[in-house]
N, C-alpha and C positions, 0 to 999 in steps of 0.2 A: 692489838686486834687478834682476835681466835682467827685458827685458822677453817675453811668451810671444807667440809667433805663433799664429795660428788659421789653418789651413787644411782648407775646407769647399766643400761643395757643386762650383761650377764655378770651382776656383782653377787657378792657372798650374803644371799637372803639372811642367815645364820646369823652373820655379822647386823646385818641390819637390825633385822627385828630384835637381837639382844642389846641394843643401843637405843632405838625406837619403839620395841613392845610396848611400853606403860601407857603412850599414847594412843595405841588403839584398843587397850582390855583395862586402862582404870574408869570408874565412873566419870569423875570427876574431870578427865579430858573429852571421853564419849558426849559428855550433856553439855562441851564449851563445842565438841568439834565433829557434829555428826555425821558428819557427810565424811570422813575421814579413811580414804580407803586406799588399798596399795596395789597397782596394775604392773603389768612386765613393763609397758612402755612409758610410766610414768618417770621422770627424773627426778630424785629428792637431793637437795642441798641441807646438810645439815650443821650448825656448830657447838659445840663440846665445852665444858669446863669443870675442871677433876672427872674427867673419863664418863660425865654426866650430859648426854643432851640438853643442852638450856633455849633452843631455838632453831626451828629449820621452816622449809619452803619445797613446795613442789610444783613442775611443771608438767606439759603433759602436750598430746600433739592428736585432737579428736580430725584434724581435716586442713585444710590448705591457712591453718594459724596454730600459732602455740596460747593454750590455756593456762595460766597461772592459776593453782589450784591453792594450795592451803599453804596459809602463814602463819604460822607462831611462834612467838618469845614467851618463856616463864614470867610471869608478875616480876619478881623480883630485879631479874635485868631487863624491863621495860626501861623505854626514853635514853637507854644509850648508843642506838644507833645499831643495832642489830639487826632488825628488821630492813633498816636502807640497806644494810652491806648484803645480806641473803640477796633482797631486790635486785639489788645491782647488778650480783653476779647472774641471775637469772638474763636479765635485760642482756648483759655480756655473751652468757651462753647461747643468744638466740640472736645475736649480731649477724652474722653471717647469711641468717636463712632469710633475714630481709620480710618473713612471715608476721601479719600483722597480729596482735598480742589481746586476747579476751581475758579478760577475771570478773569474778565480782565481790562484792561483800556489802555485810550491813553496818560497818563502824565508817561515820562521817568520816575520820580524819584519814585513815587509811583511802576513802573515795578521793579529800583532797589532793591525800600525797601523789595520786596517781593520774589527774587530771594536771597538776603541778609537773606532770613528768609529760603531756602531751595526749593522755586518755582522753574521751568524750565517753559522754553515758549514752546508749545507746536501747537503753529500755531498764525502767525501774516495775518494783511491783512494791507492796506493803512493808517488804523488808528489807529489798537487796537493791542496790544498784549496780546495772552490768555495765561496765567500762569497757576500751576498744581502743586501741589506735592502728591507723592504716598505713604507716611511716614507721618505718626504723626508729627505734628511741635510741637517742645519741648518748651514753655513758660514755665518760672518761674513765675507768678506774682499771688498775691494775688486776693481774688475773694474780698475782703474786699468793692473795689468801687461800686459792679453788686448788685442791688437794683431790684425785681421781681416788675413790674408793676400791682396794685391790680386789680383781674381779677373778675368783678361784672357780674353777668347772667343775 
Protein backbone atom coordinates (compact mmCIF):
# COMPACT_ATOMS: atom_id res chain seq x y z
CA UNK A 1 0.00 0.00 0.00
CA UNK A 2 1.28 3.74 -0.92
CA UNK A 3 1.55 5.66 1.67
CA UNK A 4 -1.29 8.84 1.55
CA UNK A 5 -0.12 12.42 2.13
CA UNK A 6 -2.29 14.97 4.02
CA UNK A 7 -2.27 18.30 3.11
CA UNK A 8 -4.09 20.85 5.51
CA UNK A 9 -4.39 23.89 6.98
CA UNK A 10 -0.92 26.02 6.41
CA UNK A 11 1.03 23.39 4.24
CA UNK A 12 3.81 24.23 1.73
CA UNK A 13 1.49 25.50 -1.49
CA UNK A 14 4.91 25.13 -3.41
CA UNK A 15 4.97 21.64 -2.44
CA UNK A 16 1.73 21.11 -3.45
CA UNK A 17 1.02 22.47 -6.66
CA UNK A 18 4.52 21.00 -7.85
CA UNK A 19 3.12 17.49 -7.14
CA UNK A 20 -0.63 18.39 -8.20
CA UNK A 21 -0.20 21.26 -10.83
CA UNK A 22 -0.91 18.96 -14.12
CA UNK A 23 -4.15 18.41 -12.68
CA UNK A 24 -5.43 21.68 -12.69
CA UNK A 25 -3.48 23.37 -16.09
CA UNK A 26 -3.62 20.06 -18.40
CA UNK A 27 -6.46 19.90 -20.65
CA UNK A 28 -7.03 16.61 -20.57
CA UNK A 29 -7.74 16.50 -16.45
CA UNK A 30 -9.68 20.14 -16.91
CA UNK A 31 -12.37 18.35 -19.50
CA UNK A 32 -12.53 14.83 -17.01
CA UNK A 33 -12.44 17.31 -13.83
CA UNK A 34 -13.96 20.81 -13.94
CA UNK A 35 -15.04 21.88 -11.10
CA UNK A 36 -11.45 21.14 -9.81
CA UNK A 37 -10.46 23.83 -7.60
CA UNK A 38 -8.03 24.53 -4.54
CA UNK A 39 -9.39 26.65 -1.13
CA UNK A 40 -7.27 27.35 2.04
CA UNK A 41 -9.69 25.28 4.00
CA UNK A 42 -10.09 22.54 1.57
CA UNK A 43 -8.09 19.22 2.90
CA UNK A 44 -6.46 17.23 -0.04
CA UNK A 45 -5.30 13.50 0.54
CA UNK A 46 -3.09 12.55 -1.96
CA UNK A 47 -0.89 9.15 -3.03
CA UNK A 48 2.37 8.97 -5.03
CA UNK A 49 4.36 6.34 -7.09
CA UNK A 50 7.99 7.12 -8.50
CA UNK A 51 7.55 10.76 -6.92
CA UNK A 52 4.44 10.84 -9.45
CA UNK A 53 0.76 11.55 -8.09
CA UNK A 54 -1.39 8.65 -9.40
CA UNK A 55 -4.56 9.37 -7.16
CA UNK A 56 -5.98 11.83 -4.47
CA UNK A 57 -9.20 13.01 -2.79
CA UNK A 58 -10.39 15.99 -1.24
CA UNK A 59 -12.51 17.30 1.39
CA UNK A 60 -13.80 20.33 2.48
CA UNK A 61 -16.27 21.81 5.49
CA UNK A 62 -18.99 24.59 3.64
CA UNK A 63 -21.22 24.38 7.14
CA UNK A 64 -22.25 22.02 10.04
CA UNK A 65 -21.01 18.76 7.58
CA UNK A 66 -18.10 17.80 5.75
CA UNK A 67 -18.20 17.87 1.75
CA UNK A 68 -16.33 15.14 -0.04
CA UNK A 69 -15.18 16.92 -2.95
CA UNK A 70 -13.12 15.38 -5.77
CA UNK A 71 -11.69 11.77 -6.39
CA UNK A 72 -9.42 10.56 -8.64
CA UNK A 73 -7.15 7.50 -9.76
CA UNK A 74 -5.02 7.59 -12.99
CA UNK A 75 -6.77 4.93 -15.71
CA UNK A 76 -3.90 2.87 -15.32
CA UNK A 77 -4.07 2.10 -11.35
CA UNK A 78 -7.83 1.91 -11.66
CA UNK A 79 -9.81 -1.39 -9.81
CA UNK A 80 -6.82 -1.65 -7.19
CA UNK A 81 -8.26 -0.33 -4.48
CA UNK A 82 -6.97 3.12 -4.34
CA UNK A 83 -9.83 4.92 -4.44
CA UNK A 84 -11.38 2.79 -1.09
CA UNK A 85 -8.06 3.42 0.75
CA UNK A 86 -8.23 7.63 -0.08
CA UNK A 87 -12.08 7.02 0.99
CA UNK A 88 -11.27 5.53 3.98
CA UNK A 89 -9.09 7.73 5.19
CA UNK A 90 -11.21 10.71 4.61
CA UNK A 91 -14.35 8.77 6.33
CA UNK A 92 -11.31 8.30 9.18
CA UNK A 93 -10.38 11.99 9.11
CA UNK A 94 -13.91 13.07 9.82
CA UNK A 95 -14.62 10.33 12.74
CA UNK A 96 -14.32 12.58 15.47
CA UNK A 97 -16.47 15.51 14.11
CA UNK A 98 -19.38 13.02 14.15
CA UNK A 99 -20.51 15.78 11.07
CA UNK A 100 -22.70 14.24 8.68
CA UNK A 101 -20.86 13.66 5.15
CA UNK A 102 -22.37 15.18 1.42
CA UNK A 103 -20.70 14.37 -1.98
CA UNK A 104 -21.81 13.68 -5.19
CA UNK A 105 -21.00 12.34 -8.60
CA UNK A 106 -22.30 11.19 -11.87
CA UNK A 107 -20.37 7.48 -12.13
CA UNK A 108 -23.11 4.77 -11.04
CA UNK A 109 -20.56 2.67 -9.26
CA UNK A 110 -18.96 5.18 -7.28
CA UNK A 111 -22.90 6.32 -6.07
CA UNK A 112 -23.14 2.36 -5.09
CA UNK A 113 -19.78 2.34 -3.37
CA UNK A 114 -21.24 5.00 -1.23
CA UNK A 115 -24.70 4.03 -0.42
CA UNK A 116 -22.97 0.44 0.31
CA UNK A 117 -21.10 2.61 3.00
CA UNK A 118 -24.54 3.96 4.53
CA UNK A 119 -25.26 7.30 2.01
CA UNK A 120 -28.81 7.80 0.85
CA UNK A 121 -29.43 10.11 -2.27
CA UNK A 122 -30.83 12.89 -1.17
CA UNK A 123 -31.66 14.84 -4.53
CA UNK A 124 -30.57 13.89 -8.21
CA UNK A 125 -30.71 16.09 -11.28
CA UNK A 126 -29.76 14.88 -15.23
CA UNK A 127 -26.23 14.07 -14.17
CA UNK A 128 -25.44 13.84 -10.59
CA UNK A 129 -26.64 12.24 -7.72
CA UNK A 130 -26.16 13.93 -4.21
CA UNK A 131 -25.50 11.46 -1.41
CA UNK A 132 -25.61 12.15 2.49
CA UNK A 133 -25.52 10.29 5.55
CA UNK A 134 -26.61 11.59 8.97
CA UNK A 135 -24.51 8.83 11.11
CA UNK A 136 -21.07 8.56 11.67
CA UNK A 137 -19.66 5.98 9.05
CA UNK A 138 -18.05 3.35 10.86
CA UNK A 139 -14.37 2.39 9.20
CA UNK A 140 -12.11 0.09 10.63
CA UNK A 141 -8.84 0.87 9.17
CA UNK A 142 -5.70 1.92 10.34
CA UNK A 143 -4.26 5.54 10.20
CA UNK A 144 -0.91 3.83 9.68
CA UNK A 145 -0.83 4.88 5.64
CA UNK A 146 -2.02 9.07 6.53
CA UNK A 147 1.41 10.81 6.44
CA UNK A 148 0.74 14.89 7.48
CA UNK A 149 2.23 17.02 4.74
CA UNK A 150 5.15 19.35 6.28
CA UNK A 151 3.60 22.48 6.89
CA UNK A 152 6.70 25.31 6.20
CA UNK A 153 5.43 29.30 6.93
Amino acid sequence: MDNIQCYEGNYDRSLFYSKMGRFFAEEKYIRRMPYLRNKREKVWFTMERDRQVIAFSSLEFPGEYVLFTTEWVEPRYRRKGLFKALTDIRFEYCRELGWPIKTSTNLAFIKNYYIKQGFRIYRTTKNYWFLCTNKEVLHERPSQYLQKAQSRS
